[in-house]
C-alpha positions as CSV (number, residue, x, y, z in Angstrom):
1,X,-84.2,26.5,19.0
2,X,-81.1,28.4,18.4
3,X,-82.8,31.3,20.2
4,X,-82.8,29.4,23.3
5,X,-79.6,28.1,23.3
6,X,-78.3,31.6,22.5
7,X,-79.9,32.5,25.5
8,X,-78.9,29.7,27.6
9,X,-75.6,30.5,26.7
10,X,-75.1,34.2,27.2
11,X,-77.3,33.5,31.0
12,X,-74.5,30.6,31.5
13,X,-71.2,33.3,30.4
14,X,-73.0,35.9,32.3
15,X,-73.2,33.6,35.8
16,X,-69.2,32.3,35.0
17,X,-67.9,36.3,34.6
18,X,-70.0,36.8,37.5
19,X,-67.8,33.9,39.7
20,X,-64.7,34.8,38.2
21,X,-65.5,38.9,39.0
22,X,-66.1,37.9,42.4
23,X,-63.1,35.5,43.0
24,X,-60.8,37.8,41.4
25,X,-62.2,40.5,44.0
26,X,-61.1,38.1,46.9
27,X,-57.5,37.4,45.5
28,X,-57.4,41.5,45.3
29,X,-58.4,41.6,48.8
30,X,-56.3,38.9,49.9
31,X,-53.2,40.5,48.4
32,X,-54.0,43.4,50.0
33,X,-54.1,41.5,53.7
34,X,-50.7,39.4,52.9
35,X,-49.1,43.3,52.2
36,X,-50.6,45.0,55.2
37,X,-49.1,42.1,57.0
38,X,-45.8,42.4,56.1
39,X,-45.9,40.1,52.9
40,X,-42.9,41.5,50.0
41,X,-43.3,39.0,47.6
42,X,-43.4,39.5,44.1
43,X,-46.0,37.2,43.7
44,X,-48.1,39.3,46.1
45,X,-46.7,42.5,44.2
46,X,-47.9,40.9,41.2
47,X,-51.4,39.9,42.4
48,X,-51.9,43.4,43.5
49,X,-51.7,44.4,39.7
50,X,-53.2,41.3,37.9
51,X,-56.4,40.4,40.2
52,X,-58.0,44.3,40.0
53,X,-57.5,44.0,35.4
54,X,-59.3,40.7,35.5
55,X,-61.7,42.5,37.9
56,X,-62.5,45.1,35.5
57,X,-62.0,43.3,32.2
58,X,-64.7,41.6,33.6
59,X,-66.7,44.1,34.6
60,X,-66.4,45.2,30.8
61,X,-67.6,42.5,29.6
62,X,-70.6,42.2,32.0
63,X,-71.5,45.3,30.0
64,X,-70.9,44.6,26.9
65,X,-73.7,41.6,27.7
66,X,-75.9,43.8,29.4
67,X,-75.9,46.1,26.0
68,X,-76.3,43.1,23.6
69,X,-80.0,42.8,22.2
């Protein structure tokens, strides 16, 4: 039974870095579109730097998953 909730649970982290992958893509676009538009906020500034890491540290550990027997 562990086997299957081992499973259950690497499907269910897999699905919820899959979410936060894609949100974190939107932000990054979205900070992009407040800059072209004449947004100089830090916060944007900020978002432009922070949204594209969680991206990838993501994107790392969708791989690391991927790799896992």
């Amino acid at each position: 039974m562990s086997t299957t909730n081992s499973a259950t649970s690497t499907s269910l982290r897999r699905n919820l870095i899959w979410i936060a992958t894609i949100i974190a893509v939107l932000l990054t676009v979205m900070a992009i579109y407040d800059i072209a538009n004449g947004e100089r906020n830090i916060s944007v500034w900020l978002s432009i730097v922070c949204w594209p890491i969680v991206a990838i540290l993501n994107a790392v550990q969708l791989y690391r998953l991927h790799r896992q027997p």
